[in-house]
C-alpha positions as CSV (number, residue, x, y, z in Angstrom):
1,X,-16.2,62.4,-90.3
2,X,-15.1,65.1,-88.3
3,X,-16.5,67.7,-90.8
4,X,-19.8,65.8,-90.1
5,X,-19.5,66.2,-86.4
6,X,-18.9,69.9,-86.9
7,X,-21.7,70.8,-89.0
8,X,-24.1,68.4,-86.5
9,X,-22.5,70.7,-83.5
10,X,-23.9,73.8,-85.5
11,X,-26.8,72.5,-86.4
12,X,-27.6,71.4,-82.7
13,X,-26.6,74.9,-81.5
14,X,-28.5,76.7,-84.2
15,X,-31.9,74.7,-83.3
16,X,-31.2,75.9,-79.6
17,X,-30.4,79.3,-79.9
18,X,-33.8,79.6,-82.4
19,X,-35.5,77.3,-79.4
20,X,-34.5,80.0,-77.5
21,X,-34.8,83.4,-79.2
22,X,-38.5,82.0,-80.2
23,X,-40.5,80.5,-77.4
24,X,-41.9,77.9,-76.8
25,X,-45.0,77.8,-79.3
26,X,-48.3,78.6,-77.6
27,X,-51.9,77.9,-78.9
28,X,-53.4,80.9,-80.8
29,X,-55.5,83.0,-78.3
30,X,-59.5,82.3,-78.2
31,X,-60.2,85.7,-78.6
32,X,-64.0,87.2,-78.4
33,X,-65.1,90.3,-79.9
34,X,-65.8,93.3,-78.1
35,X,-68.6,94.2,-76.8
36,X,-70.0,90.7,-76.5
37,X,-70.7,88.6,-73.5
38,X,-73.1,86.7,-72.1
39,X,-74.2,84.9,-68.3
40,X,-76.4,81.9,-68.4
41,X,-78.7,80.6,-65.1
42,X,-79.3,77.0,-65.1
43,X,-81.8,75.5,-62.8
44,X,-83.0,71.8,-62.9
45,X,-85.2,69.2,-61.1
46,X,-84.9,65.8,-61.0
47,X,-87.0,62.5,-61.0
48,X,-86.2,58.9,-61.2
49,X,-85.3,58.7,-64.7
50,X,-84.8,62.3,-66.3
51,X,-85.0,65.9,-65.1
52,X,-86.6,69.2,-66.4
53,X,-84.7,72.5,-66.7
54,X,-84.9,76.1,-67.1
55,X,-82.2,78.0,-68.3
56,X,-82.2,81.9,-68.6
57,X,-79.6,83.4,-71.1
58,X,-78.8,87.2,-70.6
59,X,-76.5,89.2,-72.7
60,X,-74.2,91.0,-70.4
61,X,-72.6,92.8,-73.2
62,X,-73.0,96.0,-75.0
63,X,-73.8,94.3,-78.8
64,X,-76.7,92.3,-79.6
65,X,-76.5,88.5,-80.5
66,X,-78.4,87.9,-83.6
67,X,-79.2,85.4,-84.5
68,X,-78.2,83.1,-81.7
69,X,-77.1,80.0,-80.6
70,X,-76.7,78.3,-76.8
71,X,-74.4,75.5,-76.9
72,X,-73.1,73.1,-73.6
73,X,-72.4,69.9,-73.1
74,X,-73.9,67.2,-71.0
75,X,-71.4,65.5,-68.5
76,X,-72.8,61.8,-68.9
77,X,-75.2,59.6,-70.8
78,X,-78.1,62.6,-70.9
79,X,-80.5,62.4,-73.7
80,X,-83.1,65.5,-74.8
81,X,-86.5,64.4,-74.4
82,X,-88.4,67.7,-75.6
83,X,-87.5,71.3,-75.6
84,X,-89.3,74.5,-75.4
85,X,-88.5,77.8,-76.4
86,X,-86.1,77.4,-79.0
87,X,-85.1,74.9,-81.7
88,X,-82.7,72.0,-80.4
89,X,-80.5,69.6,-81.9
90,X,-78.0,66.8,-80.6
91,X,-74.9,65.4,-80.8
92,X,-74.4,63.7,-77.9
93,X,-72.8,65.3,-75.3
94,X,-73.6,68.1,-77.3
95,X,-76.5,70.3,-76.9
96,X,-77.7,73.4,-79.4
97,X,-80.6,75.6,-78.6
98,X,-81.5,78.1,-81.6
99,X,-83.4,81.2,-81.2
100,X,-87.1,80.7,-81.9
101,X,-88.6,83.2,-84.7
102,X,-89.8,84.7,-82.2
103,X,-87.0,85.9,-80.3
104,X,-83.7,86.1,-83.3
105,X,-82.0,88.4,-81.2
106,X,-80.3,89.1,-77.7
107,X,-80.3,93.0,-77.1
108,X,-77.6,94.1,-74.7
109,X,-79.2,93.5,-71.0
110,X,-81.9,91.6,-72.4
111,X,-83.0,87.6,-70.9
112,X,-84.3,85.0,-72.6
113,X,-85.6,81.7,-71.0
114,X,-85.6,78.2,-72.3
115,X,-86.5,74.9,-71.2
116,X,-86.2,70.8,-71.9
117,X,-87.1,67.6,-70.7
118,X,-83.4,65.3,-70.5
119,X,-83.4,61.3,-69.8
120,X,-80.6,61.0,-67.7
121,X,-78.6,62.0,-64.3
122,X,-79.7,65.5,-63.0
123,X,-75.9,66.6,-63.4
124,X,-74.5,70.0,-64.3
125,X,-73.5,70.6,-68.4
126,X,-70.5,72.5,-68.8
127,X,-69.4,74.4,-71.2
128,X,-71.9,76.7,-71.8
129,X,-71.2,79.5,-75.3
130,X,-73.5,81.8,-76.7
131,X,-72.4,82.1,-80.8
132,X,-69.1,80.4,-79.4
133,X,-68.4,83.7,-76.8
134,X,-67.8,81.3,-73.2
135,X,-70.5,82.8,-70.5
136,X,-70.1,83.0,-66.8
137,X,-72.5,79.9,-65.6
138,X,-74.6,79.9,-62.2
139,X,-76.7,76.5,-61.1
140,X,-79.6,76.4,-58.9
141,X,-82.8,74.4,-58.1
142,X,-86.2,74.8,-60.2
């Protein structure tokens, strides 16, 4: 028994001292690419049952995005009605707008504008990524 205790003693000490010559473990890093980075404008106007939106996407970095996709999430029950501008899906909360054919890149410094029609509260998405890089979000009225 008392050789059990010992080796439980050093086992104990051995987890601690890797405890704390290690760290803590952390979550990997969400790292972007260079050169990549993106700001999107969302404006909105709402009626009894829905609201409309128009939301401009500009690359603010130096490297195009091509193709592209604009991804958020809706902070309630909103639906998609109709879109405009570029080819949607849903899964509820979440929201992906493609690049049309017409427009399958983003240059550096170059906007885009898209639209829809949601059912739904008028309330701010969140969570706004172009090709998963996060972008730097400003709301306003239509």
């Amino acid at each position: 028994m008392r050789f059990l205790r010992a080796s439980s003693g050093i086992g104990i000490a051995g987890l601690l001292l890797a405890t704390v010559l290690t760290g803590p473990a952390q979550a990997a890093p969400t790292d972007v690419p260079a050169g990549y980075d993106c700001a999107v404008t969302y404006a909105s106007l709402g009626w009894t049952t829905g609201f409309t939106t128009r939301v401009t996407i500009t690359n603010t970095g130096t490297r195009a995005f091509s193709p592209w996709i604009l991804q958020f999430v809706f902070p309630g029950g909103q639906t998609l009605m109709q879109g405009w501008n570029a080819t949607f899906s849903e899964t509820p909360p979440s929201v992906q707008a493609a690049n049309p054919i017409w427009q399958p890149s983003l240059d550096p410094g170059a906007s885009f504008w898209i639209g829809f029609n949601a059912n739904g509260a008028d309330e701010h998405p969140s969570g706004f990524t172009l090709n998963g890089v996060p972008c730097a979000v400003t709301f306003g009225s239509y």
